[in-house]
C-alpha positions in Angstrom: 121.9 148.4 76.3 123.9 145.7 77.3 122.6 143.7 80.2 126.0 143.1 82.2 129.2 145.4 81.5 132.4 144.8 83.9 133.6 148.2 84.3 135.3 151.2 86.3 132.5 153.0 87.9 133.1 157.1 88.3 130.7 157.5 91.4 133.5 155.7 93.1 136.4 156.9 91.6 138.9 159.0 92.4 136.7 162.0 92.9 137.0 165.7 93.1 136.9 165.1 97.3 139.0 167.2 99.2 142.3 165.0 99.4 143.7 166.8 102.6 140.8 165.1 104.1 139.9 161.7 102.6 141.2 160.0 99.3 137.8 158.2 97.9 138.9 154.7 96.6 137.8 153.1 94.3 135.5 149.7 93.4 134.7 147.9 90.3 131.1 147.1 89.5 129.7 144.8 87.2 127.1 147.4 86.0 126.5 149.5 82.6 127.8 153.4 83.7 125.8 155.1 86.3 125.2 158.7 85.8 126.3 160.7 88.9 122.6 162.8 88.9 119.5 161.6 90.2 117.7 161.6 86.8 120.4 159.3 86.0 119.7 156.8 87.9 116.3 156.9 87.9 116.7 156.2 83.9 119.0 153.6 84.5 116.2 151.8 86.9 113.8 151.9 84.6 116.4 150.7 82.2 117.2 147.3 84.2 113.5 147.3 85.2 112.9 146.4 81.7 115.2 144.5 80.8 114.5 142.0 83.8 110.8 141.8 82.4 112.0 140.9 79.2 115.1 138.2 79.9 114.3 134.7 79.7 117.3 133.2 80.5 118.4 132.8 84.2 122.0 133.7 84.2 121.5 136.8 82.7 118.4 138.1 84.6 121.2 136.7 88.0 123.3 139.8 86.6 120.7 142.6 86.0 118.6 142.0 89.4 122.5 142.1 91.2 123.0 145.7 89.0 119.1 146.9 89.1 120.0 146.2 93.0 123.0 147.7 93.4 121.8 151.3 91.7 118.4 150.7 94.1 120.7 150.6 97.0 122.7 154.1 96.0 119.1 155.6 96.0 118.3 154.0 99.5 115.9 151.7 98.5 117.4 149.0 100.6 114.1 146.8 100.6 113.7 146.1 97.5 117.6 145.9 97.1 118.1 143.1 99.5 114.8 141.3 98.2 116.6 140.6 94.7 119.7 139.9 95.5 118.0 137.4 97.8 116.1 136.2 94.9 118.9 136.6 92.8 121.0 134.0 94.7 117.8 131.6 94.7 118.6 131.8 90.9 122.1 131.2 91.2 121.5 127.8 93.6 118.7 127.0 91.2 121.1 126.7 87.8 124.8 126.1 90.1 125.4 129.5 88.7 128.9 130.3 90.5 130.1 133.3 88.5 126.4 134.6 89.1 126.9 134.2 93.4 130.6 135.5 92.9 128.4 138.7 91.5 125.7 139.0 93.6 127.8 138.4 96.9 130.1 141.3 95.6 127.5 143.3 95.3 125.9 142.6 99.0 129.4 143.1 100.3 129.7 146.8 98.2 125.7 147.6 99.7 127.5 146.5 103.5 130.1 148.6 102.8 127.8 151.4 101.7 126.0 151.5 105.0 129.3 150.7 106.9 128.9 147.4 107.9 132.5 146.8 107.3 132.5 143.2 108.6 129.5 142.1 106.9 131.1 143.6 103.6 134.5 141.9 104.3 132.1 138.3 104.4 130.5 138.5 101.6 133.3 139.9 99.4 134.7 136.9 100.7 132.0 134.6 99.8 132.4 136.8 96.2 136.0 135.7 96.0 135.1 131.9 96.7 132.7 131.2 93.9 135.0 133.4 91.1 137.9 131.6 91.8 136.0 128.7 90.5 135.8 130.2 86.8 138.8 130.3 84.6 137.7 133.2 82.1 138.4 136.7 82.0 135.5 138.2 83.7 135.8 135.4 86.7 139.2 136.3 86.9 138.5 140.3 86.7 135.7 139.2 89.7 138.9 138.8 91.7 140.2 141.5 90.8 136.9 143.4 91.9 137.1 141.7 95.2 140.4 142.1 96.2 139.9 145.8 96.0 137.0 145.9 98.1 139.0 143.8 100.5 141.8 146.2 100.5 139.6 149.5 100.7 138.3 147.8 103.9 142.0 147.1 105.3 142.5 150.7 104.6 139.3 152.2 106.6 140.8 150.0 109.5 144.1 151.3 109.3 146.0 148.5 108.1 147.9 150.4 105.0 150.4 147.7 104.1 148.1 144.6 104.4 145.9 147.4 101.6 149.0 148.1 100.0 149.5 144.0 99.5 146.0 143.6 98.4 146.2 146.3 95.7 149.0 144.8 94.4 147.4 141.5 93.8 144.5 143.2 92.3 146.8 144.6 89.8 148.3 141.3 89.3 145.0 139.9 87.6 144.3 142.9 85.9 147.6 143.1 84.5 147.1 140.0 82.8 143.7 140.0 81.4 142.6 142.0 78.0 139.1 143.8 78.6 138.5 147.3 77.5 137.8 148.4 81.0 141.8 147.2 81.7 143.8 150.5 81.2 140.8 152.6 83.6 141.0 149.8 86.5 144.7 149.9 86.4 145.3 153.6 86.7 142.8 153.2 89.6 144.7 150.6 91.5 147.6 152.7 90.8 145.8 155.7 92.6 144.8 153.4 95.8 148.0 152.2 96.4 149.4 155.9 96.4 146.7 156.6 98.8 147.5 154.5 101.4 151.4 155.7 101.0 149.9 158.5 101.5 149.0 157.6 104.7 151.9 156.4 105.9 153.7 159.5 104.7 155.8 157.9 102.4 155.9 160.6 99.6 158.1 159.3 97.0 156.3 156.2 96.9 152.8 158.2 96.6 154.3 160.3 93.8 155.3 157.0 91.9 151.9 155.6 91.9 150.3 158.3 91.3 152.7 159.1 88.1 151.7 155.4 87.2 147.9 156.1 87.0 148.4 159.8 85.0 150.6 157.7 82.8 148.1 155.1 81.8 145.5 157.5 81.6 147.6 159.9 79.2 148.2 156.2 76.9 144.8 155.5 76.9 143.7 159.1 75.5 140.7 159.5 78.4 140.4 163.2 79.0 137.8 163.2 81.8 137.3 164.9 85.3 139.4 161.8 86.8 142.7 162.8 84.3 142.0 166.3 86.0 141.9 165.4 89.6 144.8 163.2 89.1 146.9 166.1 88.2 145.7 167.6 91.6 146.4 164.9 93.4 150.2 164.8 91.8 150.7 168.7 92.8 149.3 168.0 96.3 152.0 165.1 96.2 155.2 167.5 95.1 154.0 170.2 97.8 153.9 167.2 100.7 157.1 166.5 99.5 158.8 170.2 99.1 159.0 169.8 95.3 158.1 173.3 94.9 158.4 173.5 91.6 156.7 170.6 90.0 153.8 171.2 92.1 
């Protein structure tokens, strides 16, 4: 198992939620896969639980406390959450590790976010932001990516659709023009956001483009999963809010 894996994580996709009510968005972590079960995670603790004991080098063990963290927090172990990422940011001071802060700060603002403490979240995604922007590689740059998403999921949860709608796009900007595996999943996601908050402004056509988008490059990239199967919901739900009967 791989210590630190950027990726699109399904307990935060675009899940099989009643859309009528609330669209769940979605936000990259830079974690190995979490199982949506309890036994899941539990495994997956142990998992990072052993790999912190036996990492020597700093930069690495930065990235599995943020992860161990971040899967403590979705089981409510906030104590011991916050204690690591607080250590974990020592680390990251110790060795001037800036993609390791832009990590762990992304992760403090997903656990604000989590327990609702929107403006918290918005800082340290902000903070998160600050120290990627300072790396020119693919995962700094797919950092931002991260961030911006977070950002705009906030805007969203205030209101503000077009400021979300803005921040989206930017998002898909970066990941537009980077290569890694996870590229095709976090694009058809962004894809899905932005339909979301047309959504909300009632703009239909628009939602029924982007949401075309992210069943397109879902279809390309040969994932058959319960997220191709909700997006086909979502795209009937669009044709009936729009009277197309038929394509619904």
């Amino acid at each position: 198992m791989e210590s630190s894996t950027l990726f699109f994580n399904p307990a935060k996709a675009l899940c099989m939620h009643n859309r009528l009510k609330k669209r769940t968005v979605f936000i990259l972590f830079f974690l190995l896969i979490i199982g949506l079960k309890v036994f899941a995670q539990q495994e997956q603790i142990q998992q990072y639980r052993d790999l912190l004991l036996k990492e020597k080098q700093d930069t690495v063990k930065i990235e599995i406390m943020g992860n161990l963290a971040n899967v403590l927090g979705q089981n409510s172990d906030t104590t011991e959450a916050l204690q690591l990422l607080n250590d974990a940011l020592a680390l990251c001071e110790k060795n001037k590790y800036y993609y390791g802060f832009g990590h762990i700060y992304t992760i403090m603002g997903i656990y604000y976010d989590d327990i609702s403490d929107y403006e918290k979240s918005e800082y340290y995604h902000k903070l998160g932001y600050e120290n990627f922007s300072k790396g020119k590689d693919e995962k700094s740059r797919a950092g931002l990516g991260t961030v911006l998403e977070s950002l705009a999921s906030i805007e969203t949860r205030k209101g503000n659709f077009v400021k979300a709608i803005n921040l989206h796009l930017q998002a898909l900007d970066i990941w537009q023009a980077i290569s890694l595996p996870e590229k095709d999943v976090a694009i058809a996601a962004i894809y899905g956001n932005i339909a979301n908050n047309y959504l909300k402004l009632d703009q239909y056509d628009k939602v029924i483009n982007y949401d075309k988008k992210a069943l397109e490059i879902r279809l390309r990239s040969n994932r058959v999963d319960i997220e191709l199967g909700t997006l086909y919901i979502y795209l009937a739900d669009d044709f009936l809010k729009n009277n197309q009967v038929d394509s619904a």
